[in-house]
C-alpha positions in Angstrom: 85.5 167.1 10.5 82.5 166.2 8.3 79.1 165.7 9.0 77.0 163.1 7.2 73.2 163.8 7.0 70.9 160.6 5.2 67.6 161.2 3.6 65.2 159.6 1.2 64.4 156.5 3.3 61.2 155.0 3.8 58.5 152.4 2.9 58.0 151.4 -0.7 56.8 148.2 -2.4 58.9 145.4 -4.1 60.0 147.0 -7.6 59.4 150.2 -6.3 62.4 152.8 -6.2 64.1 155.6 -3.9 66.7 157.9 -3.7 69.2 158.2 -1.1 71.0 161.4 -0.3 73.8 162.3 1.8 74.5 165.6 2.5 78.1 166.4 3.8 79.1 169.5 5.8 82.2 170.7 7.6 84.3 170.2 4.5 84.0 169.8 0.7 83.4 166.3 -0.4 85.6 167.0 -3.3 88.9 165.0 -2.3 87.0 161.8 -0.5 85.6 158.9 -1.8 82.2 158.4 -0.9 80.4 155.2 -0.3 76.8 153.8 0.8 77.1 150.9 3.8 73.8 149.0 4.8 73.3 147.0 8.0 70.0 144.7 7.9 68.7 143.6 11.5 71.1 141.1 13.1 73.3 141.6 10.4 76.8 143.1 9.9 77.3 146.3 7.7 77.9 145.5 3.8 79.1 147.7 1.1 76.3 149.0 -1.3 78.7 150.9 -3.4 81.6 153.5 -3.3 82.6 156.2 -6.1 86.0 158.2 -5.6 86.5 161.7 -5.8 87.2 161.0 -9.4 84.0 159.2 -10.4 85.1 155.6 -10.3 82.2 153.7 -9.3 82.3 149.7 -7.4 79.4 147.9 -6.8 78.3 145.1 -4.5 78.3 141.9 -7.3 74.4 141.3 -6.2 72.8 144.5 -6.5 74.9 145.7 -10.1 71.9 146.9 -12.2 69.7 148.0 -10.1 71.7 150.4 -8.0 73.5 153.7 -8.7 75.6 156.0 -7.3 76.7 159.3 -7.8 78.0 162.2 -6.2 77.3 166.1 -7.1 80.5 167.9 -5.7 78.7 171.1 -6.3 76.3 170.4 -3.5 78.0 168.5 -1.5 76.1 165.7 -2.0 75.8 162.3 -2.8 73.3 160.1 -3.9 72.1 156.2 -4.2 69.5 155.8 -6.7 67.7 152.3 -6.2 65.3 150.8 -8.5 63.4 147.1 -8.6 63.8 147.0 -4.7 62.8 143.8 -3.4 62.3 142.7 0.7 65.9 141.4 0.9 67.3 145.1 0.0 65.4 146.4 3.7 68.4 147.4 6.2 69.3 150.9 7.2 71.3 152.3 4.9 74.6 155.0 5.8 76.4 157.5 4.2 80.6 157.4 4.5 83.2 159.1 3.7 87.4 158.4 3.2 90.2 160.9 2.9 93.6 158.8 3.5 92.9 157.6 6.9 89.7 159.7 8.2 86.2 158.0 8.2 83.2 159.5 8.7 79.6 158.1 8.5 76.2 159.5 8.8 73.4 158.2 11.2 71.8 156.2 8.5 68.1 156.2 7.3 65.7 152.8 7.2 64.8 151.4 4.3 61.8 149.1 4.0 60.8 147.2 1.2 57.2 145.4 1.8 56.5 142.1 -0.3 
């Protein structure tokens, strides 16, 4: 079982940036592949981007460039870097995690990007 904890979320202005982490716990993050998910209001939950336990990274074709993850096995951690935000990019953003056929996300964390 593994535990998914967001943080980083908040306001910021357009062309501002953040950094998302997820914390796992409950068992090393080494062996899954570890994605971010974001769900605006009314909207269904779209990939962000996903890297594998060994560092291959996929993108959503819209934010390439501004977005980047990356995953610190070390800590147990992984991380969404997100730079030139702009209003469209505010949704609540959530951590998950894949190991053959067990899922796992986190509780999420809102991001709001003001015009």
């Amino acid at each position: 079982q593994v535990q998914l904890v967001e943080s980083g979320g908040g306001l910021v202005q357009a062309g501002g940036s953040l950094r998302l982490s997820c914390a796992a716990s409950g068992d090393t993050i080494n062996f899954y592949a570890m994605g971010w998910y974001r769900q605006a209001a009314g909207k269904q939950r779209d990939l962000v981007a996903t890297i594998t336990s060994g560092g291959t990274t996929v993108y959503a074709d819209s934010l390439k460039g501004r977005f980047t993850i990356s995953r610190d096995n070390a800590r147990n951690t992984v991380y969404l870097q997100m730079n030139s935000l702009k209003p469209e990019d505010t949704a609540v953003y959530y951590c998950h995690a894949n190991r053959r056929t067990r899922d796992y996300w986190g509780q999420g964390t809102q991001v709001t990007v003001s015009s």
